[in-house]
ZAKE-932535 format. One record per atom (N, C-alpha, C, O, CB): chain; x, y, z; residue number from 0; residue in one letter. Coordinates in steps of 0.1 Angstrom, whole numbers. Glycine has a CB too. Layout:
! residues N
   mol       X       Y       Z   seq   type
     A       X       Y       Z   NUM      a
...
***
This chain:
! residues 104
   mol       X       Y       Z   seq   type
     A     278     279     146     0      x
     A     264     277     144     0      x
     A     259     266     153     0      x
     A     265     256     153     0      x
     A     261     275     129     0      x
     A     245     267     162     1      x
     A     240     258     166     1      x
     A     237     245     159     1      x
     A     238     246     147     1      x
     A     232     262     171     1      x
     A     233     231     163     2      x
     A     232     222     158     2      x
     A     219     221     156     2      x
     A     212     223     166     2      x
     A     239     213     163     2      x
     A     214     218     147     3      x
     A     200     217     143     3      x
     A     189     204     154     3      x
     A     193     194     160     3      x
     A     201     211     123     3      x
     A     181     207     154     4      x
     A     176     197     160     4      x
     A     172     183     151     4      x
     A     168     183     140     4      x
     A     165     202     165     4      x
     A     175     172     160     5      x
     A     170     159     154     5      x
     A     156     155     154     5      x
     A     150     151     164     5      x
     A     176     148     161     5      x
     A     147     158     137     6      x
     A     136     160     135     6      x
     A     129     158     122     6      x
     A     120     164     117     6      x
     A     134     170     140     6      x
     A     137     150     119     7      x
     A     133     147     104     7      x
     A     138     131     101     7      x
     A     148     126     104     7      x
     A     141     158      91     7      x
     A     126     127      94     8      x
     A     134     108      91     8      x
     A     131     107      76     8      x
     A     124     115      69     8      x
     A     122      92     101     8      x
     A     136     100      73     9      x
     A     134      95      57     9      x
     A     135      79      57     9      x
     A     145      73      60     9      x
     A     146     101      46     9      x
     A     124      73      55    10      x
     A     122      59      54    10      x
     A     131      52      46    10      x
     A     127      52      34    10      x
     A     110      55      51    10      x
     A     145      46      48    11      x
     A     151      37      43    11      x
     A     142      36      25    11      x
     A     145      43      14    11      x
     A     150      24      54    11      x
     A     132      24      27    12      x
     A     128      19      12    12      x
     A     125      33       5    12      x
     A     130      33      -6    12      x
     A     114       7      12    12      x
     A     119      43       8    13      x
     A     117      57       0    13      x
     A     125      63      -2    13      x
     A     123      72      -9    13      x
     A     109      66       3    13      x
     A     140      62       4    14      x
     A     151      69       0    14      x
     A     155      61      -6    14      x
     A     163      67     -13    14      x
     A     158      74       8    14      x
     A     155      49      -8    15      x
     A     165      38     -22    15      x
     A     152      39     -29    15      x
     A     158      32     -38    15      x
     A     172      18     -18    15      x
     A     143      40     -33    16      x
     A     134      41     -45    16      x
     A     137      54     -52    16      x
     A     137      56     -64    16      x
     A     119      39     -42    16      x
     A     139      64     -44    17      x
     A     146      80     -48    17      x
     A     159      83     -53    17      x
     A     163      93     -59    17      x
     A     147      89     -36    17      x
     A     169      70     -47    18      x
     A     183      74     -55    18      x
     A     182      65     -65    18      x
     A     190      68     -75    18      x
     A     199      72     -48    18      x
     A     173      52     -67    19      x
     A     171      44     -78    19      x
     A     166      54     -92    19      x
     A     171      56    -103    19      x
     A     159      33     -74    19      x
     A     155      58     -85    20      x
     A     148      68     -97    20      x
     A     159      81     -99    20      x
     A     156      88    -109    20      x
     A     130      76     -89    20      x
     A     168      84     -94    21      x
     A     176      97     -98    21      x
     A     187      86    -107    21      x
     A     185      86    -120    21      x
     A     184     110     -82    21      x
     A     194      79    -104    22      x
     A     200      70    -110    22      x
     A     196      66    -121    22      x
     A     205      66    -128    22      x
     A     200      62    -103    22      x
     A     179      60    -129    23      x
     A     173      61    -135    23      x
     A     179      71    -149    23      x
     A     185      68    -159    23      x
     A     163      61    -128    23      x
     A     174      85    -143    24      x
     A     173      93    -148    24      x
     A     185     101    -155    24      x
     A     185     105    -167    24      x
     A     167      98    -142    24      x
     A     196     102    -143    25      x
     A     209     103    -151    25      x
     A     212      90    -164    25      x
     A     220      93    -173    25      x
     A     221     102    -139    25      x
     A     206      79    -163    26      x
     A     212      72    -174    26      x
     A     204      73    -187    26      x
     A     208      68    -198    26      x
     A     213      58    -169    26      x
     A     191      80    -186    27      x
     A     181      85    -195    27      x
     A     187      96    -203    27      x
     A     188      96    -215    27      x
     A     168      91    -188    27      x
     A     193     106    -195    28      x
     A     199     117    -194    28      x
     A     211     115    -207    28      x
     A     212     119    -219    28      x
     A     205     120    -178    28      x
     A     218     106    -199    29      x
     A     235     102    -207    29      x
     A     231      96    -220    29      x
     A     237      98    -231    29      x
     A     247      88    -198    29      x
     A     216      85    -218    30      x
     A     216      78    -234    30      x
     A     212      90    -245    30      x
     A     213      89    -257    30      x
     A     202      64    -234    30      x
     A     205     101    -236    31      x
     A     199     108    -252    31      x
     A     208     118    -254    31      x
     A     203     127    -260    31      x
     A     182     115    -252    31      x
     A     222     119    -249    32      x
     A     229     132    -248    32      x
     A     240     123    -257    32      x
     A     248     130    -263    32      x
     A     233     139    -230    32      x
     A     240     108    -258    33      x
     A     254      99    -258    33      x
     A     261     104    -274    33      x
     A     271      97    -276    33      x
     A     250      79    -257    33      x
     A     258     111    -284    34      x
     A     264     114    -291    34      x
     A     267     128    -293    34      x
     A     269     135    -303    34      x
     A     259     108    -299    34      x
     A     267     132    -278    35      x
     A     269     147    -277    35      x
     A     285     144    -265    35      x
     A     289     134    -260    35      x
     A     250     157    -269    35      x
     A     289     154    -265    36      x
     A     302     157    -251    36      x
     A     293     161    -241    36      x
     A     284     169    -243    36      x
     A     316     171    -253    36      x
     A     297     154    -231    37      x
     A     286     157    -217    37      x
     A     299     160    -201    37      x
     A     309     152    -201    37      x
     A     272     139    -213    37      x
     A     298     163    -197    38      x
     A     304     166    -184    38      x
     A     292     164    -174    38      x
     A     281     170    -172    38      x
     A     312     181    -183    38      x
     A     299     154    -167    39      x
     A     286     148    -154    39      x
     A     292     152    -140    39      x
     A     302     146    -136    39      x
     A     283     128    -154    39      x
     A     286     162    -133    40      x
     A     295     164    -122    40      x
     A     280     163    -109    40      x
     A     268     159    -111    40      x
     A     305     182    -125    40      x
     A     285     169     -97    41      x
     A     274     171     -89    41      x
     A     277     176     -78    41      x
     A     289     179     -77    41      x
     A     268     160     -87    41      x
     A     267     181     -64    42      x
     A     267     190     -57    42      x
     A     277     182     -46    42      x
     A     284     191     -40    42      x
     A     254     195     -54    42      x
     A     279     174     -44    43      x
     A     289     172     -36    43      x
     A     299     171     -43    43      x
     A     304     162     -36    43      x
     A     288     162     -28    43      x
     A     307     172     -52    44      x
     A     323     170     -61    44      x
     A     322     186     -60    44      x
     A     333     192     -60    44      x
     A     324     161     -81    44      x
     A     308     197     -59    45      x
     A     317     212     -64    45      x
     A     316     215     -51    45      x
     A     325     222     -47    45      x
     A     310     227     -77    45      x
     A     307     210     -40    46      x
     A     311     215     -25    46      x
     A     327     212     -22    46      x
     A     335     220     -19    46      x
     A     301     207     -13    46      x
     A     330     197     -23    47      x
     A     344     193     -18    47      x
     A     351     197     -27    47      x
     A     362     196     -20    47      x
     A     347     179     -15    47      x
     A     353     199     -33    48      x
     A     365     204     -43    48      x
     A     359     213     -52    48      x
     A     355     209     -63    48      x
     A     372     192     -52    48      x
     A     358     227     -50    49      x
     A     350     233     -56    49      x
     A     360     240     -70    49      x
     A     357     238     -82    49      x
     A     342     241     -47    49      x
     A     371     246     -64    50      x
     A     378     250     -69    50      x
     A     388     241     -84    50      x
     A     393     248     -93    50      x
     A     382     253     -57    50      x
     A     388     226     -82    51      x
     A     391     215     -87    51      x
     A     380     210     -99    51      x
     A     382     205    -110    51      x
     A     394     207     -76    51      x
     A     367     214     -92    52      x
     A     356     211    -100    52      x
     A     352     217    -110    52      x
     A     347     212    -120    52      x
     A     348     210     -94    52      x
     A     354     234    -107    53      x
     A     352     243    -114    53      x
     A     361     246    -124    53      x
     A     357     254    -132    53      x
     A     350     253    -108    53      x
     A     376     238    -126    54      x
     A     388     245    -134    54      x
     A     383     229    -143    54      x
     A     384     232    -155    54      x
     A     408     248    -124    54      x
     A     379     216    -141    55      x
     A     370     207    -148    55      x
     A     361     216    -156    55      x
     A     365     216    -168    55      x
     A     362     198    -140    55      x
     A     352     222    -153    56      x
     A     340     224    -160    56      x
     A     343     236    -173    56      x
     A     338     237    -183    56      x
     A     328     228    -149    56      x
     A     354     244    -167    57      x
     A     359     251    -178    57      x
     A     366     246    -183    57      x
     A     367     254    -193    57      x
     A     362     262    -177    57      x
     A     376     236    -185    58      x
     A     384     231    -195    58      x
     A     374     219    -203    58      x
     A     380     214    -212    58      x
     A     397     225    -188    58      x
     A     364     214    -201    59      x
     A     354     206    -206    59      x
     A     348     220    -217    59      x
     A     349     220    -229    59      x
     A     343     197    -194    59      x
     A     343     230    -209    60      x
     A     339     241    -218    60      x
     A     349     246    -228    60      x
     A     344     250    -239    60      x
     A     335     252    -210    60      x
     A     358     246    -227    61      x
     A     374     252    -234    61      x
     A     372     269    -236    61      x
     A     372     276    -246    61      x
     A     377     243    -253    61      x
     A     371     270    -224    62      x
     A     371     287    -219    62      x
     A     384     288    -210    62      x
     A     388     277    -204    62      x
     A     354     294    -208    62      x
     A     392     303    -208    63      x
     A     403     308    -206    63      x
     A     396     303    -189    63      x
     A     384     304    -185    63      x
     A     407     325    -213    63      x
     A     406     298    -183    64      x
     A     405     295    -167    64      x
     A     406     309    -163    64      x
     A     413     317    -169    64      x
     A     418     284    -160    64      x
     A     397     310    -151    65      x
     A     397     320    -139    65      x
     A     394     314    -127    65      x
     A     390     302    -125    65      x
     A     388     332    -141    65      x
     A     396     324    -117    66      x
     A     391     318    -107    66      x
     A     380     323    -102    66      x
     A     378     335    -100    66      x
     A     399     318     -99    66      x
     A     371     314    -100    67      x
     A     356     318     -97    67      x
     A     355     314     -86    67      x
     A     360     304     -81    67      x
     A     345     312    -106    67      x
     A     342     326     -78    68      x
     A     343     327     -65    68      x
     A     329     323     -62    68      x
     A     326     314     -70    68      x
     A     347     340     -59    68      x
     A     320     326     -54    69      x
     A     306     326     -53    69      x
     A     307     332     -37    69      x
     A     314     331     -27    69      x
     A     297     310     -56    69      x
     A     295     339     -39    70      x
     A     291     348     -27    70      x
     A     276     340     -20    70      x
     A     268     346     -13    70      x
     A     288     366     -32    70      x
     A     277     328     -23    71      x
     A     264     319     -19    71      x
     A     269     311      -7    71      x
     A     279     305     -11    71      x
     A     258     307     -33    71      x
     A     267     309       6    72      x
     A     270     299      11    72      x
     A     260     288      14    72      x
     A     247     289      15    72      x
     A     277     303      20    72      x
     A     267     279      17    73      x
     A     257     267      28    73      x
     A     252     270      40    73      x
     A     257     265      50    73      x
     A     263     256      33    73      x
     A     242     277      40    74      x
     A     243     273      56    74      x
     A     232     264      67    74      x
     A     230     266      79    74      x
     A     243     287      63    74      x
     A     225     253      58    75      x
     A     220     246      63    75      x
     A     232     237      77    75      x
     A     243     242      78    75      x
     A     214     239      51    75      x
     A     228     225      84    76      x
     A     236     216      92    76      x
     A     242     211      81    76      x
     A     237     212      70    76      x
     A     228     206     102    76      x
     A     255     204      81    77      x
     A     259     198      75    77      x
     A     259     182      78    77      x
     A     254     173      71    77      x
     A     268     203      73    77      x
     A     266     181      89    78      x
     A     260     167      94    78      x
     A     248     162      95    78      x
     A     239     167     101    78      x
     A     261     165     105    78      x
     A     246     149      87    79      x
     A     234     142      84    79      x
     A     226     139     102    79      x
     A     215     141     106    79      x
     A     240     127      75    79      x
     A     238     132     108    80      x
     A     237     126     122    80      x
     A     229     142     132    80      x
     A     222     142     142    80      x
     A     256     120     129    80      x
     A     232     150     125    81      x
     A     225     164     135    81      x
     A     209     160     131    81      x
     A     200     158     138    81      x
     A     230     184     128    81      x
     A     210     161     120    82      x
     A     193     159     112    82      x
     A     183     152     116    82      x
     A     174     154     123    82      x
     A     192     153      99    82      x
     A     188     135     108    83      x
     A     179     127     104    83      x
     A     180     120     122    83      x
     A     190     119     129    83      x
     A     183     117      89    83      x
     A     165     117     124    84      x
     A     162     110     138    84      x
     A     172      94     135    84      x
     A     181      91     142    84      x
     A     142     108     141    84      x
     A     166      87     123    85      x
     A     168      77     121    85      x
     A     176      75     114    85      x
     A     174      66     104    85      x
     A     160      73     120    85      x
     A     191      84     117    86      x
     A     208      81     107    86      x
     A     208      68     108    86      x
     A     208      61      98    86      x
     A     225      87     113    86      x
     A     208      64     120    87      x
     A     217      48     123    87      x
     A     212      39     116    87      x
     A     220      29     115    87      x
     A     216      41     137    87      x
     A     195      39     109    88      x
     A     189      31     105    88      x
     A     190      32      90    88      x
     A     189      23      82    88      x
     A     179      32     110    88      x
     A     194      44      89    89      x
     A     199      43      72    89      x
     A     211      42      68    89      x
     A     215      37      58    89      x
     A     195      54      63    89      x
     A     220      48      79    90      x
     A     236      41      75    90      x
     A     237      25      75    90      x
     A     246      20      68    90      x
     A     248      46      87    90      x
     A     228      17      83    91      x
     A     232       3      83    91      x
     A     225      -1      74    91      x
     A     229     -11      69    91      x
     A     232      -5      94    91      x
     A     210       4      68    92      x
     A     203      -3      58    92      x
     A     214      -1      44    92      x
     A     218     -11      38    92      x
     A     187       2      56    92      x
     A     218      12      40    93      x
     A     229      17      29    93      x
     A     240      10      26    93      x
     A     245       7      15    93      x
     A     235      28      31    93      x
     A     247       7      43    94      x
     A     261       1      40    94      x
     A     263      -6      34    94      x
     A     255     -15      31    94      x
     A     266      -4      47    94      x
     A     276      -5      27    95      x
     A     280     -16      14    95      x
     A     273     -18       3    95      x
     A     274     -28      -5    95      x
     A     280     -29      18    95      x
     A     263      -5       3    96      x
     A     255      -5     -12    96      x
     A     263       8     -19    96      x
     A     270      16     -12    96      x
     A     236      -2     -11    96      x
     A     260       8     -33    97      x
     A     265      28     -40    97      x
     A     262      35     -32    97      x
     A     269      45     -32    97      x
     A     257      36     -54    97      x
     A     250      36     -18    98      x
     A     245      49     -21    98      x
     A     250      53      -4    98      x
     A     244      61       4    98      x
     A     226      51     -26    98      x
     A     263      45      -1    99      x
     A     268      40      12    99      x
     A     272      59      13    99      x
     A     269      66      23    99      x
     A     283      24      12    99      x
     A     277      62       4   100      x
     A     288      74       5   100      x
     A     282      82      11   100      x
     A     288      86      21   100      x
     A     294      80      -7   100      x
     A     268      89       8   101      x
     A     259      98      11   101      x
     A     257      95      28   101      x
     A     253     104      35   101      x
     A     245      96       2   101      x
     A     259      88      30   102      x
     A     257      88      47   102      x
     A     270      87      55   102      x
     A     268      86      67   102      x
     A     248      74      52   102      x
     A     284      89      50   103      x
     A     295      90      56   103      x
     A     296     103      64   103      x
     A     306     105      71   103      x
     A     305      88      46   103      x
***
């Protein structure tokens, strides 16, 4: 697949006020769920390990393991560096913070 063109930016401070506020929300999420069993997973743990992620979610469910397939793929760019005009500027504003990972 061709590489997407470099053509989209996301301003550093509006992307850390966006993982703050999702961050926020998962902990909203966990406090009103906290006397319930919760399994917290997300789209990058079932992309990279999907197979690993999915045999998690059914033993948290306590259903008979299979193997589950999906006929959905990705096919956006995957590389951030294809995308965003201004990677360089958010990998070094991120670095060495939580939200470092998302730009590896």
């Amino acid at each position: 697949m061709p590489s997407a063109e470099r053509n989209f930016r996301l301003e550093p401070e509006k992307c850390l006020a966006d993982f703050q506020r999702q961050q926020e929300l998962k902990e909203q999420y966990l406090s009103a769920f906290a006397s319930h069993r919760c399994f917290v997973t997300s789209y990058e743990h079932l992309v990279n390990n999907p197979k690993q992620e999915l045999g998690n979610i059914q033993d948290f469910l306590g259903v008979v393991p299979c193997d589950l397939k999906t006929i959905t793929l990705k096919t956006g760019e995957k590389n951030l560096k294809n995308i965003l005009i201004n990677y360089d500027e958010l990998y070094g504003f991120f670095k060495g913070s939580e939200y470092e990972c998302f730009f590896d």
